[in-house]
PANUMI-225696 format. One line per 5 residues: number of its first residue (from 1); for each residue x, y, z of C-alpha. Coordinates in steps of 0.2 Angstrom, whole numbers, padded with zeros to 4 digits. Layout:
<pts>
NUM) X/Y/Z ~ ...
</pts>
This chain:
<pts>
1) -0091/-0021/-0145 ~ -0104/-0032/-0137 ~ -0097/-0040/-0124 ~ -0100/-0059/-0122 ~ -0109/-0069/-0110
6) -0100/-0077/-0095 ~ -0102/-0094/-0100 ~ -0099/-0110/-0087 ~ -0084/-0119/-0088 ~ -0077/-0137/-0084
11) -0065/-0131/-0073 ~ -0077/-0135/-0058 ~ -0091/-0130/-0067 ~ -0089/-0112/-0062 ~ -0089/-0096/-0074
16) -0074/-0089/-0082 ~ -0073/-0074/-0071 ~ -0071/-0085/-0055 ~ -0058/-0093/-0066 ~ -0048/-0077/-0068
21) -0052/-0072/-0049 ~ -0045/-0089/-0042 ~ -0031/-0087/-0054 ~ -0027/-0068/-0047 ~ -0031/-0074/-0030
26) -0014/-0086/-0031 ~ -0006/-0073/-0041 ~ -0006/-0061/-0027 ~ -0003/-0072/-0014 ~ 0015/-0076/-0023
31) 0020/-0059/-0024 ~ 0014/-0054/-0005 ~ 0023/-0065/-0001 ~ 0041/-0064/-0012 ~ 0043/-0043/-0009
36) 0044/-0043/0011 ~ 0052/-0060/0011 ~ 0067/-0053/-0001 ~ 0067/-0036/0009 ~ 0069/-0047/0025
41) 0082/-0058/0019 ~ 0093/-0040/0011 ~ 0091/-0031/0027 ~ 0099/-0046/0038 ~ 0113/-0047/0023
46) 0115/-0029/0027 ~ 0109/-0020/0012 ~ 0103/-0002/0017 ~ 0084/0003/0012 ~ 0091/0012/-0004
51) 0097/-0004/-0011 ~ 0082/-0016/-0004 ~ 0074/-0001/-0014 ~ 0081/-0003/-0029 ~ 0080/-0021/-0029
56) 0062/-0022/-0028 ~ 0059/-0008/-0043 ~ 0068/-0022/-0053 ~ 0050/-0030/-0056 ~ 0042/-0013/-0062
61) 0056/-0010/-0073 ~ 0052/-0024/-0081 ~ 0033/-0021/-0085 ~ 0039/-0006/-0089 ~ 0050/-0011/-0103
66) 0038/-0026/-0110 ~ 0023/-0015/-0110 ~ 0024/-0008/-0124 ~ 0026/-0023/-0133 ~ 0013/-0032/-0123
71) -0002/-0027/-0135 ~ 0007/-0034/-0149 ~ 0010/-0052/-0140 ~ -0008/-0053/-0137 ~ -0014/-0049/-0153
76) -0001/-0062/-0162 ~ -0005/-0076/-0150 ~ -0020/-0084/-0139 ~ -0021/-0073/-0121 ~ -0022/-0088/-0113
81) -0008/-0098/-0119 ~ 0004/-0081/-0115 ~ -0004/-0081/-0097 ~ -0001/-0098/-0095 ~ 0018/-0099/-0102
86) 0021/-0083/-0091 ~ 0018/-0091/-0078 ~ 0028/-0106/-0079 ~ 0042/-0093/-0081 ~ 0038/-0085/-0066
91) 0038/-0102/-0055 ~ 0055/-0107/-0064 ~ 0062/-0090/-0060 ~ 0058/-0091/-0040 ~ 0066/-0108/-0040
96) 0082/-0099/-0044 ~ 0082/-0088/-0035 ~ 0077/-0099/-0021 ~ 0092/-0110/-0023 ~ 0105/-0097/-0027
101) 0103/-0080/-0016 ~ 0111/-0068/-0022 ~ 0110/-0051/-0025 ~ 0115/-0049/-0044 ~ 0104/-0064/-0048
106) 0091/-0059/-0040 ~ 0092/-0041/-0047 ~ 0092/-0050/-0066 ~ 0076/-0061/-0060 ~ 0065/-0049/-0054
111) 0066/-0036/-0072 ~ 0064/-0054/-0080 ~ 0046/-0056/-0068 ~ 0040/-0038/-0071 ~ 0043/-0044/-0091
116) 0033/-0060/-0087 ~ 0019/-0055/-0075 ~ 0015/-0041/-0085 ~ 0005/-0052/-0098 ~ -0003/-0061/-0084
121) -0007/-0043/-0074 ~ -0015/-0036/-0090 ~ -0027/-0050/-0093 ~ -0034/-0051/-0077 ~ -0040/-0035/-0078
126) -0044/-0036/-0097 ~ -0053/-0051/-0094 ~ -0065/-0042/-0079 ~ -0069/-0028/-0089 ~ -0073/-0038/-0104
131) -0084/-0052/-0094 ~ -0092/-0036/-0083 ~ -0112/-0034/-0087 ~ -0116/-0015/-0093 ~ -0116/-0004/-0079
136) -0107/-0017/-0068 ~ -0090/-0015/-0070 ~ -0087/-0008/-0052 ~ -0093/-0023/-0044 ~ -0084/-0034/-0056
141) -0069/-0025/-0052 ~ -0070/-0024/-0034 ~ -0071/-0043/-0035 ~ -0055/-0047/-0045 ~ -0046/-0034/-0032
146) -0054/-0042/-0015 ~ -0048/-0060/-0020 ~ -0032/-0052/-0026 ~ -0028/-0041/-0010 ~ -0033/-0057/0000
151) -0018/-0067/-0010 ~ -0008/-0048/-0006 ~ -0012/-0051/0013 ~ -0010/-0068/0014 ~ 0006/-0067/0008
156) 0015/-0058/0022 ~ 0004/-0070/0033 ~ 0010/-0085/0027 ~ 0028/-0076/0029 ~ 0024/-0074/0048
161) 0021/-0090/0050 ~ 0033/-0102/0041 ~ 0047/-0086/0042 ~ 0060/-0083/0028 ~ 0073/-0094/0032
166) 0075/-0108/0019 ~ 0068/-0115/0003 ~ 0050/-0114/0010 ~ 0044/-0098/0009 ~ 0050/-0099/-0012
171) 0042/-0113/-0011 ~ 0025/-0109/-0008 ~ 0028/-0094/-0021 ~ 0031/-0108/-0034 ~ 0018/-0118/-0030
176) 0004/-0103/-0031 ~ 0011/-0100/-0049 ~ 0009/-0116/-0052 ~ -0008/-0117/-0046 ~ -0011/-0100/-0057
181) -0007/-0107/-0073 ~ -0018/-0121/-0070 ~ -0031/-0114/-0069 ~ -0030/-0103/-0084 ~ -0027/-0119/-0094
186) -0039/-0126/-0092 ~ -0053/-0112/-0092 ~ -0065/-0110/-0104 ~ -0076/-0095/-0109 ~ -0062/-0082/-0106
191) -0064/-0066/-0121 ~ -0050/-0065/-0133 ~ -0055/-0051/-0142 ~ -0038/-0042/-0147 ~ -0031/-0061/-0155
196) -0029/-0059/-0174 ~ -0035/-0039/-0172 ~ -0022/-0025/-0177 ~ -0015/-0019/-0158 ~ -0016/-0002/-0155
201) -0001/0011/-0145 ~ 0001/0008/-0127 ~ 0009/0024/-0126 ~ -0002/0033/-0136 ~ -0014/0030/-0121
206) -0005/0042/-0109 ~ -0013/0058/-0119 ~ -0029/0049/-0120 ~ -0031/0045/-0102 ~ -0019/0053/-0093
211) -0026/0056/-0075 ~ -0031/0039/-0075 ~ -0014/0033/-0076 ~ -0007/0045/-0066 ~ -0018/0036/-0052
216) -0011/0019/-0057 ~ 0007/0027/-0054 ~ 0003/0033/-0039 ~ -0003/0016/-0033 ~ 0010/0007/-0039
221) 0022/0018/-0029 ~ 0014/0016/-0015 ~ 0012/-0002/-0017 ~ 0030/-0004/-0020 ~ 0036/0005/-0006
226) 0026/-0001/0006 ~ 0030/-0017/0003 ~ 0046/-0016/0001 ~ 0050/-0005/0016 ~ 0032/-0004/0028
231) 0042/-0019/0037 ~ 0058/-0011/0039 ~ 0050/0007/0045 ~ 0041/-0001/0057 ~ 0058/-0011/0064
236) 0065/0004/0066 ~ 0052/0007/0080 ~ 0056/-0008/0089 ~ 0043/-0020/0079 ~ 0048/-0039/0080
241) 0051/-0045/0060 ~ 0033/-0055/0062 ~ 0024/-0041/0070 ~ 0031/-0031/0056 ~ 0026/-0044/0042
246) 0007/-0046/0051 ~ 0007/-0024/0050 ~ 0008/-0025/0032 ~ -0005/-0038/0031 ~ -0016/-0028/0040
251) -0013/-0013/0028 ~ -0017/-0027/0013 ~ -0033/-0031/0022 ~ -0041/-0014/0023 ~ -0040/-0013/0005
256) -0048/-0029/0003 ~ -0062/-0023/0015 ~ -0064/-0007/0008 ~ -0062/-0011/-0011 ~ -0081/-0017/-0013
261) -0085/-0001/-0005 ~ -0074/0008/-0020 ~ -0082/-0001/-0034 ~ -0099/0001/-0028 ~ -0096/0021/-0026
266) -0089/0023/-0042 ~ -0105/0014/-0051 ~ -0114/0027/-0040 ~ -0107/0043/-0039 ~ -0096/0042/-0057
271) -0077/0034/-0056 ~ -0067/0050/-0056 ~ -0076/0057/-0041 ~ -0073/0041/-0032 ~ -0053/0043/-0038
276) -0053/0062/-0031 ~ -0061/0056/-0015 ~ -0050/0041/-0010 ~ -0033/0050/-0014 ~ -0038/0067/-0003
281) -0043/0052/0013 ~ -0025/0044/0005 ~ -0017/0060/0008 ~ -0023/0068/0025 ~ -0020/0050/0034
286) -0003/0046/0028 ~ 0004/0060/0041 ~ -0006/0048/0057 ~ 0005/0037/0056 ~ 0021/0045/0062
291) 0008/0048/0076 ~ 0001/0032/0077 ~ 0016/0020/0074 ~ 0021/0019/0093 ~ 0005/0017/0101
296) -0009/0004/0099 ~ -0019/0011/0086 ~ -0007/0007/0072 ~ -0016/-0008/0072 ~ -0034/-0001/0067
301) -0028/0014/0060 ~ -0017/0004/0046 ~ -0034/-0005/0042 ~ -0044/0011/0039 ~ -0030/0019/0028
306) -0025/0002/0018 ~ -0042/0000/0012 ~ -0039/0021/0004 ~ -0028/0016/-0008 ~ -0031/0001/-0017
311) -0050/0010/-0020 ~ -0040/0022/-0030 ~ -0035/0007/-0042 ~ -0051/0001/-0042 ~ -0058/0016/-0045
316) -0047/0019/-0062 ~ -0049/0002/-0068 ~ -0069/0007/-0069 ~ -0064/0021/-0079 ~ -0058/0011/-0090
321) -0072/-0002/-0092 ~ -0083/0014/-0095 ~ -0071/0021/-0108 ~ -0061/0008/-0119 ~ -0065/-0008/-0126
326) -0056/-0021/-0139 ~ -0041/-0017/-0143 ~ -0043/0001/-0134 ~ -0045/-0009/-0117 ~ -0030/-0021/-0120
331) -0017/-0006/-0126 ~ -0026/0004/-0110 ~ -0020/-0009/-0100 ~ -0003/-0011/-0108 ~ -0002/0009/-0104
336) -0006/0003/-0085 ~ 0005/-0011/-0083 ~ 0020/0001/-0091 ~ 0013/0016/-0077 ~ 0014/0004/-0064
341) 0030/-0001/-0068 ~ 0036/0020/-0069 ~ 0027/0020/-0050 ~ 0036/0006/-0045 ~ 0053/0008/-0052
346) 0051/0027/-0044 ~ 0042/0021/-0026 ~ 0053/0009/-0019 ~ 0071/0018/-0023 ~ 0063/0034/-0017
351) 0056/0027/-0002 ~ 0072/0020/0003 ~ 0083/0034/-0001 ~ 0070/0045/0011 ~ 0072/0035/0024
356) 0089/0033/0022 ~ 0095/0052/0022 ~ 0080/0058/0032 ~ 0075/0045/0042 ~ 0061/0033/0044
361) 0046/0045/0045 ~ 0052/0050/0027 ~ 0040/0035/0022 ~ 0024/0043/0027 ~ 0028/0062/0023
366) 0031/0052/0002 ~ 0017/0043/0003 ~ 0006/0061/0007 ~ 0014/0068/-0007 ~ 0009/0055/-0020
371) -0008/0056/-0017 ~ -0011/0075/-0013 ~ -0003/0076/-0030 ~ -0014/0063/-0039 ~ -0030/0072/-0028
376) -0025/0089/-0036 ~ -0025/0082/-0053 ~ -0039/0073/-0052 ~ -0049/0087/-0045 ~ -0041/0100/-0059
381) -0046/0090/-0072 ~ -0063/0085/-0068 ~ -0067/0105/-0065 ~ -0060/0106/-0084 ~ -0071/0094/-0089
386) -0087/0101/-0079 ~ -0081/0120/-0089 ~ -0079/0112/-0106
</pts>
């Protein structure tokens, strides 16, 4: 496939790739914000981390369940008008939940958003990887994931700062989707080269590039449960809810710091190696932080080990790039939105239920076992690779 030129658009006269990051930029800042603000308003309802757990996996389940199908969607209809609609759902789901807080209907709205955002996930990164230049696709990625960890850290900031009493904080969730679709409607210049073309298995993709999903998995998890419960670990320690919200900001921000430095290595040193690298730091550090969580070096320490594992995404995402295109790439990243959602829908409940029967410190000695296991598998099959 020959990819096609990034061509200007009206939209301010920019490219289509700023397009899709300003896009991703609000779509992150929406969901920074909605999974510690959920968490916060559970824990002082009462709910144990288990079940704050579980209610957050509700979004993964639901991009697990639409992935599948999600190939199909896109090849039947223009990516842009699904994006677009997709988010309009999402906005009219957070109102909602914003004006009736409760724990059944929130549990309902969030598989619907993981069914809604999947479409909108998917493209970003289709879009990327199709507008990416030969050989470029790392620093096109790190891009798309720098804006997007900015909207992930701001989220929790904005959260600090207005609190999560109230219609506000839903508020600004809405209004960031909002913002989101508008700027996919009006775009121009964005690829859409699975429309009208016969989809291929999102499944079929976990035999073809199985340690690359794996890593996706692993992130997601991780993602999830930090999230979900960073907050609520670190209150068990004595943090203020603000101090706890601007923690996980901070973990957000490494990753946005360090992801251009994951993109450029995996155009350098090839993307696995990159992968295999990341998730061994990912590993060894996760332990510091039982070490660490009491003292003042949290604060630095958080930033140097956040930026670890969004790197590993970043780092699978140029994989694909280097690997897939067409309809390959958009059933690839159907397979990744439905892995996500498996790590999702396994991170959060597991977190929590750590940290329920073990104690808090359960958090860190999980998140070491995700990514030794992804590290070890990465390194396996790369020396199979090297002997075949």
């Amino acid at each position: 496939m020959t990819r096609p030129a990034p061509r200007a658009t009206r939209l301010g006269s920019i490219p289509p790739f700023a397009a899709v990051a300003a896009a991703g930029l609000t779509f992150a800042l929406a969901q920074g914000l909605s999974y510690p603000l959920l968490a916060i308003l559970q824990e002082q309802w009462g709910y144990s981390s288990f079940f704050i757990g579980v209610s957050a996996a509700m979004t993964p389940l639901g991009l697990l369940v639409s992935s599948p199908f999600s190939p199909r969607l896109l090849a039947r209809f223009p990516a842009q008008t699904v994006v677009v609609c997709c988010c309009a759902g999402a906005a009219t789901l957070y109102v909602v939940m914003g004006l009736w807080q409760h724990w059944a209907v929130w549990m309902v709205a969030r598989f619907l958003m993981g069914a809604l955002l999947n479409p909108v996930f998917m493209m970003a990164e289709v879009w990327t990887l199709s507008l990416a230049p030969k050989g470029k696709q790392g620093r096109y990625v790190a891009a798309l994931s720098t804006v997007m960890q900015m909207g992930f850290a701001g989220g929790p900031a904005v959260l600090a700062l207005i609190g999560p009493e109230g219609f506000a904080p839903f508020g600004v969730t809405i209004t960031a989707f909002i913002i989101c679709l508008m700027i996919i409607a009006t775009a121009k210049g964005l690829p859409d080269d699975s429309h009208g073309q016969a989809p291929q298995s999102a499944i079929g993709m976990i035999l073809v590039a199985p340690v690359l999903l794996a890593a996706v998995a692993v992130t997601s998890a991780f993602e999830q449960g930090a999230l979900s419960l960073l907050p609520i670990y670190a209150g068990a320690f004595g943090f203020a809810p603000d101090n706890a919200a601007w923690l996980l900001t901070l973990l957000i921000a490494g990753s946005m710091l360090l992801t251009p430095v994951a993109g450029l290595m995996a155009e350098r040193i090839g993307a696995r190696r990159t992968l295999t690298l990341l998730a061994t730091i990912a590993a060894l550090g996760a332990p510091l932080m039982i070490v660490l969580i009491e003292t003042p070096f949290i604060w630095p320490y958080i930033i140097l080990w956040g930026g670890t594992y969004f790197g590993i995404y970043t780092a699978a995402l140029v994989e694909a790039g280097e690997r897939f295109s067409g309809p390959g790439l958009v059933a690839l990243n159907a397979a990744i939105g439905l892995m996500w959602g498996v790590g999702g829908l396994i991170g959060g409940p597991a977190s929590g239920a750590g940290m329920d029967w073990f104690g808090p410190n359960a958090l860190p000695i999980i998140f070491t076992a995700l990514f030794g296991v992804l590290a070890l598998a990465a390194w396996l099959r790369s020396r199979r690779r090297e002997a075949g």
